[in-house]
C-alpha positions as CSV (number, residue, x, y, z in Angstrom):
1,X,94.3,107.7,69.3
2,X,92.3,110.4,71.0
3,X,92.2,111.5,74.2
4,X,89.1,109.9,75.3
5,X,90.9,106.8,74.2
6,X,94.0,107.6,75.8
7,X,93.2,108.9,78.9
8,X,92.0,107.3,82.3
9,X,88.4,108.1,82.2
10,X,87.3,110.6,85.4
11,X,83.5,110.0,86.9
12,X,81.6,113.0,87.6
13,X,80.2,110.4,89.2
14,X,82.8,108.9,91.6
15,X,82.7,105.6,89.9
16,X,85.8,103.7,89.3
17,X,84.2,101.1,87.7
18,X,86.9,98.5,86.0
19,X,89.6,100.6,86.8
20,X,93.0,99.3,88.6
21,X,93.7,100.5,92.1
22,X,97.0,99.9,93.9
23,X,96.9,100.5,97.7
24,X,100.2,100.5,98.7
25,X,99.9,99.4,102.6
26,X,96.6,98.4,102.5
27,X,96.3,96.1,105.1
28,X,94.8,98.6,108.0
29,X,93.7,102.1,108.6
30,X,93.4,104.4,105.8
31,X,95.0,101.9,103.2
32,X,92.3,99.7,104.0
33,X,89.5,102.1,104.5
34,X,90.7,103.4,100.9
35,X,90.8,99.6,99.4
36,X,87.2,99.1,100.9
37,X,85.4,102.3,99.2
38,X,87.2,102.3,96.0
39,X,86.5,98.4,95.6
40,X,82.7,100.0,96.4
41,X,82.8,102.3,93.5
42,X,83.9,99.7,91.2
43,X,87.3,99.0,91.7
44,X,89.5,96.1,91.1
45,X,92.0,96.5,94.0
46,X,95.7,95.4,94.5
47,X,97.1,95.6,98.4
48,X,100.0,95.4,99.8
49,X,101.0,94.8,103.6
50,X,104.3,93.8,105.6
51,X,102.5,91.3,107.4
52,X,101.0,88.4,105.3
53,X,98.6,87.3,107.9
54,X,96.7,91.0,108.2
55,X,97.2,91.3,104.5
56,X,94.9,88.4,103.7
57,X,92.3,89.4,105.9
58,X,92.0,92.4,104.7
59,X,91.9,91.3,100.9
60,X,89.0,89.5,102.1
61,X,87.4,92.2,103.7
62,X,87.9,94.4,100.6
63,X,87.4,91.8,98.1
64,X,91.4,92.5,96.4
65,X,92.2,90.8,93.3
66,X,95.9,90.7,94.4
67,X,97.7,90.6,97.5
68,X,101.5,91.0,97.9
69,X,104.1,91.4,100.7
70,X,106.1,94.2,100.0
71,X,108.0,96.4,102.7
72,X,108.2,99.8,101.1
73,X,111.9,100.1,102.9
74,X,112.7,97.4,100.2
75,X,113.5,99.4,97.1
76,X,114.1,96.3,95.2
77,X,111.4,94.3,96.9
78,X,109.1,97.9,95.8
79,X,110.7,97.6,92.1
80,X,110.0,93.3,91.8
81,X,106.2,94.1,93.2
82,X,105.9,96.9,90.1
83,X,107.2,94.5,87.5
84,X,105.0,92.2,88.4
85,X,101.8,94.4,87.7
86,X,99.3,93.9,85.2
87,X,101.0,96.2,82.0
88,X,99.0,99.3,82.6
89,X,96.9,100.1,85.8
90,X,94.9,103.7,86.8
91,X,95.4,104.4,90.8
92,X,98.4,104.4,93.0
93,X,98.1,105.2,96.7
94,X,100.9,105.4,99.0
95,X,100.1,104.9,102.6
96,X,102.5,104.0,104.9
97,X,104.0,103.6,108.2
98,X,104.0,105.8,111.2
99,X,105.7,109.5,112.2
100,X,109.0,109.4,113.4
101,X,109.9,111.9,116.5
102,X,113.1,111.9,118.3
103,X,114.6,115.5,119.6
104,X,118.3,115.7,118.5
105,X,120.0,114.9,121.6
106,X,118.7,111.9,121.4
107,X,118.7,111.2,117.4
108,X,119.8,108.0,116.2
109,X,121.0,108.9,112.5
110,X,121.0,105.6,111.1
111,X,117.2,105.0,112.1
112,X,116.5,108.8,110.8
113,X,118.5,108.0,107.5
114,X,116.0,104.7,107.0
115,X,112.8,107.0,107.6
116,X,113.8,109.5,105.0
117,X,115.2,107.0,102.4
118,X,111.4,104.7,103.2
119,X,109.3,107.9,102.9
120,X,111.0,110.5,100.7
121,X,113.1,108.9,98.7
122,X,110.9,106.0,98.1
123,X,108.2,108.0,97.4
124,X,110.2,109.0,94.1
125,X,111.4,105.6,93.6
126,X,107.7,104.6,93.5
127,X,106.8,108.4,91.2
128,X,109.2,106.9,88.9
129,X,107.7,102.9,88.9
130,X,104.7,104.7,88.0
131,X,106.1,105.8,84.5
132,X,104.4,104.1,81.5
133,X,102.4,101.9,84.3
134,X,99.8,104.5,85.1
135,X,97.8,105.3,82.6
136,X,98.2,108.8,81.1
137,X,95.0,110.7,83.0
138,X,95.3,108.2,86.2
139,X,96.6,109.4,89.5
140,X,99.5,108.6,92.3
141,X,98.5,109.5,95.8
142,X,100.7,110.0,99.0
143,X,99.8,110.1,102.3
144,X,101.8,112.4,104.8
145,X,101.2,114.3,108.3
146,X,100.3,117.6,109.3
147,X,101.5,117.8,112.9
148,X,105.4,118.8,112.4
149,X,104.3,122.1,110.7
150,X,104.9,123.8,114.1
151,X,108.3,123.9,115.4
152,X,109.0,121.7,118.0
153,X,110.9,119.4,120.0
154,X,111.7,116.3,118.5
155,X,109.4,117.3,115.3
156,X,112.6,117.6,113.0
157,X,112.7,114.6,110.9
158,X,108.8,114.5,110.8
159,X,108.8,117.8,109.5
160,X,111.2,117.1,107.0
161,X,108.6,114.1,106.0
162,X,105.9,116.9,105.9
163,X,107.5,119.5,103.7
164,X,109.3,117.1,101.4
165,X,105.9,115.0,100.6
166,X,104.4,118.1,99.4
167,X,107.8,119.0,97.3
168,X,107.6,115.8,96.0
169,X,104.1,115.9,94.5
170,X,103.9,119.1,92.7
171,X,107.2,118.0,91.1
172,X,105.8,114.7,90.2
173,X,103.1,116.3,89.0
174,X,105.0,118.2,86.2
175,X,107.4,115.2,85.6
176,X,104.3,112.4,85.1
177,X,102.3,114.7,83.9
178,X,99.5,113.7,82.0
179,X,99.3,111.1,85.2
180,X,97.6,113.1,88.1
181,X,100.0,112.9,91.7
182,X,98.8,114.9,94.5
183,X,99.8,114.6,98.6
184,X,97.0,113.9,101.7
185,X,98.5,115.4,104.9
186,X,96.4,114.0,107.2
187,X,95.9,115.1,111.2
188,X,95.8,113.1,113.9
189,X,93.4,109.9,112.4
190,X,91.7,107.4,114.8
191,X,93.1,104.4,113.4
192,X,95.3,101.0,115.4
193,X,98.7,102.8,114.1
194,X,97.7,105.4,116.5
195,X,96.4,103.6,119.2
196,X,99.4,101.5,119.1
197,X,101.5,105.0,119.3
198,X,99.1,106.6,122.0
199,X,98.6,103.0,124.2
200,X,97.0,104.1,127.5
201,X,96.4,108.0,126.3
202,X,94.2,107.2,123.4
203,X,91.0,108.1,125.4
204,X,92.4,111.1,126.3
205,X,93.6,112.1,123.3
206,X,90.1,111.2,121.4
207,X,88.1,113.3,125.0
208,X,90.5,116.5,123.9
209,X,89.5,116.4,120.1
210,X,86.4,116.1,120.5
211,X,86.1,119.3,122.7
212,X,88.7,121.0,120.9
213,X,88.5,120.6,117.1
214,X,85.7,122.8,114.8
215,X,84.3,119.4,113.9
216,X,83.6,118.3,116.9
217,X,84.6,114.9,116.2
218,X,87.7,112.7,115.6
219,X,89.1,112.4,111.9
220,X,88.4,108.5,110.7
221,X,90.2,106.6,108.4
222,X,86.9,107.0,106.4
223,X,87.1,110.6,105.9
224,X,90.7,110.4,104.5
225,X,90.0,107.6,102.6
226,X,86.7,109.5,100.8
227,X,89.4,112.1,99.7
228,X,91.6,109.7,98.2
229,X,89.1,108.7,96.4
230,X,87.6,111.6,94.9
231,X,91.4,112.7,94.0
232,X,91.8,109.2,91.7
233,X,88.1,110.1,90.0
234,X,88.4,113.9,89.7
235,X,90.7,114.4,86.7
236,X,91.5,118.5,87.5
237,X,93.4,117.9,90.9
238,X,97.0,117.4,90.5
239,X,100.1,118.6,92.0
240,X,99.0,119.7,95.4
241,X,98.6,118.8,98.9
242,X,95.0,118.5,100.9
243,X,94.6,118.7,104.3
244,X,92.7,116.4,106.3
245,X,92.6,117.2,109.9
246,X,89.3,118.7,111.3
247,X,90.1,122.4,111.6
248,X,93.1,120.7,114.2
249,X,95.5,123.2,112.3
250,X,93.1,126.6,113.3
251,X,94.0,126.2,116.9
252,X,96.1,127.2,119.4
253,X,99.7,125.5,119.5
């Protein structure tokens, strides 16, 4: 075969016309917000959700071919949904659940030990699903964090999220090479995961961005989602991690 035969076509474009996308928590906020614009350039989109009622309103919003339930703590549950996937497919995006911040005094090790086995080590559970079920040319996308970069209490097993994501792609990157895998560390991101986190303070918090940050505006789901995006239809971008925050990173701890 040749290449152009092989090889998940990339649209200078940004059309994913007819290809396979797989939006791994796509029931709300940037999973969703993802599912909605690729299933606008074309798309034919799979989602997945913890919670069956919010997953099928949102397959309805985004028009998804195929819903499942999958909580991505679930190794086996994660390796059932992959089997179960039409042979090949182009687009993977990983988009999970919240931060986790504790300071060590307080630590509880066997919730700690879940978060990193859900969102480092399941990240390369899922790198290695995607072996000979990605096409060769298609691309796996995780999304991580940005605010444990600075030291800080009760930042330590965030952080370890934070650096280990980005590990984890330019590895997988090598290892499933010719498939494409990159990292989205994303700022803070107005979506209901952090309204739920911020309750009462979300106000606030949205007042202080918007007067603090170079863009002078809060980060959507919409603008991390566009990246995503352009990563699955950009065919040179692999192994690295993009940051999505607003300039939040260029100030003042």
């Amino acid at each position: 075969m040749t290449e152009s035969t092989t090889l998940t076509t990339a649209r200078s474009d940004g059309s994913l016309t007819g290809q396979v996308v797989v939006v791994l928590g796509g029931s709300s906020g940037i999973g969703l917000e993802t599912a909605r614009q690729a299933g606008a350039a074309g798309a034919r989109i799979v989602i997945t959700g913890r919670d069956r009622e919010k997953l099928d309103a949102a397959a309805g919003e985004v028009g998804a071919e195929t819903v499942a339930t999958v909580d991505l703590g679930d190794s086996a549950g994660v390796e059932g949904f992959f089997a179960g996937l039409p042979e090949q497919i182009d687009h993977v995006l990983v988009s999970g659940g919240g931060p986790f911040y504790a300071p060590i005094t307080e630590l509880d090790f066997d919730e700690a030990r879940d978060f990193v086995d859900e969102h480092l080590v399941g990240s390369l559970r899922i790198a290695r699903l995607c072996i000979g079920r990605v096409r060769p040319g298609g691309s796996l996308t995780f999304i991580g964090g940005t605010g444990a970069r600075r030291p800080g209490v009760g930042l330590s097993i965030a952080a370890i999220a934070t650096a280990g994501l980005s590990a984890i792609a330019a590895n997988a990157a090598l290892e499933l090479a010719p498939v494409r895998v990159n990292a989205v560390a994303a700022g803070f991101v107005d979506t209901p995961l952090s309204a739920r986190l911020l309750g009462d303070q979300l106000e606030e918090r949205r007042a202080g961005l918007r007067a603090t940050l170079p863009i002078r505006r809060v980060v959507g789901p919409e603008d991390v989602a566009a990246l995503v995006v352009h990563l699955m239809t950009n065919g040179a971008l692999t192994g690295a991690t993009y940051d999505v925050d607003g300039g939040q990173q260029l100030l003042p701890g």
